[in-house]
N, C-alpha and C positions, 0 to 999 in steps of 0.2 A: 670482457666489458658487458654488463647489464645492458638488457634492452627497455626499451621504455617499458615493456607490457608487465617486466617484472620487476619495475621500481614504483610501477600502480598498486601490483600483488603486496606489494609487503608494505606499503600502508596502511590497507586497511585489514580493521582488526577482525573485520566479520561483514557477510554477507549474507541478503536475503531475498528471495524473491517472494511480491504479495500478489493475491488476485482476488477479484470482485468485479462480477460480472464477468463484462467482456476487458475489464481493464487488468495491464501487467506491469507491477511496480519492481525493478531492480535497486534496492535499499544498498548503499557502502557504509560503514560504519567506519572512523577515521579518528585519530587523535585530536583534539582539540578544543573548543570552548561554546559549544552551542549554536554553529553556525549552520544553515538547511539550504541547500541548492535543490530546487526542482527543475528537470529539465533547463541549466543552466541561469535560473532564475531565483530570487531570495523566496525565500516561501511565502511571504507574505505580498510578491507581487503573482507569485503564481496561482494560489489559493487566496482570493480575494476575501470572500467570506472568510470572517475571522472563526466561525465554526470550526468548519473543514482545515483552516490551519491548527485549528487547536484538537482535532482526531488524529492527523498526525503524530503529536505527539505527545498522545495517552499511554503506549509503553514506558517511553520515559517518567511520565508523573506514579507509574504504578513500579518501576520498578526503583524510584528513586537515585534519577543518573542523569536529571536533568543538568544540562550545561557540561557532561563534562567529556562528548564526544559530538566531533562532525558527521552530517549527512550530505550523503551526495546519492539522491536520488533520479532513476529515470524511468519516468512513468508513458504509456500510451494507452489507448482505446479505453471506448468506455464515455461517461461523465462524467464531469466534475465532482461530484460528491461519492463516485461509487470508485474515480480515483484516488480521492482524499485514504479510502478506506483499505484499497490495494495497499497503498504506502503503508499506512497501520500494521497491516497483517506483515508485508516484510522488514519494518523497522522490526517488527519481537521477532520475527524469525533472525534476524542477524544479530540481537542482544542475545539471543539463545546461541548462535552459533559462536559468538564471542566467549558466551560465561553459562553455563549450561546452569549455573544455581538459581538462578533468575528463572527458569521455565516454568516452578509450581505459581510463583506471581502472576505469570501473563495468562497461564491459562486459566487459572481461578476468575482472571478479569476476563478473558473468553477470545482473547488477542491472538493465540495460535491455532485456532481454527478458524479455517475459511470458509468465508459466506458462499453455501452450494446454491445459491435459489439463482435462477437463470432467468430468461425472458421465454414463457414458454412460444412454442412453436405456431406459424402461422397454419393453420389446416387448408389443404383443395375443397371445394365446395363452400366456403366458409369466408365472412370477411376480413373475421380476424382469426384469431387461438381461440376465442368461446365464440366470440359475436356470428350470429345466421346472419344473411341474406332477410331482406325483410318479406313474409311470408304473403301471398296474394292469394286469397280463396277464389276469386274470380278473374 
């Protein structure tokens, strides 16, 4: 008898994990007709800004496969807009793990590389990462 974890496994057709910033998207890629769960929510109640729903899913418009797989996405940390973008990076990475032909499309669009820029570091002596202490001659 099948256990639950392995009647989840052969669902789905492809997996991906995204990242951006501090945020980490687990993308499933699944059989079916266009439907996007974020964090058990429809995408378009979780990503309110219709932007950031529509970064989502720019692998699909590039690689022309709109509508004809589900997402089940789980995303944390981070913001809103810099999770919209974790998603992006692991929805191509899980069309890539699905169909490897698709890879020169996503990356020409720039979809399979991930945004390395960070928040840089706060410094001792300093208020912020750049910003000084404001300076007193007397």
């Amino acid at each position: 008898m099948a256990t639950k974890k392995e009647d989840i496994k052969s669902i789905n057709l492809g997996h991906g994990v995204g990242r951006r910033k501090t945020s980490v998207a687990r993308v499933y890629l699944r059989e079916g007709n266009g439907q996007v769960k974020v964090n058990g929510k429809k995408l378009e109640e979780y990503f309110v800004d219709a932007i950031n729903a529509a970064k989502v899913l720019q692998p699909f418009e590039v690689t022309e496969t709109t509508g004809k797989y589900d997402l089940v996405i789980t995303v944390a940390g981070g913001g809103i807009c810099s999770q919209a973008e974790a998603c992006r990076h692991g929805l191509a990475r899980a069309l890539v793990n699905y169909d490897a032909d698709l890879r020169p499309a996503l990356h020409a669009a720039g979809y399979m590389t991930r945004d390395s820029r960070m928040v840089e570091r706060k410094k001792y002596g300093q208020r912020g990462a750049r910003r000084r202490f404001q300076f007193s001659k007397r």
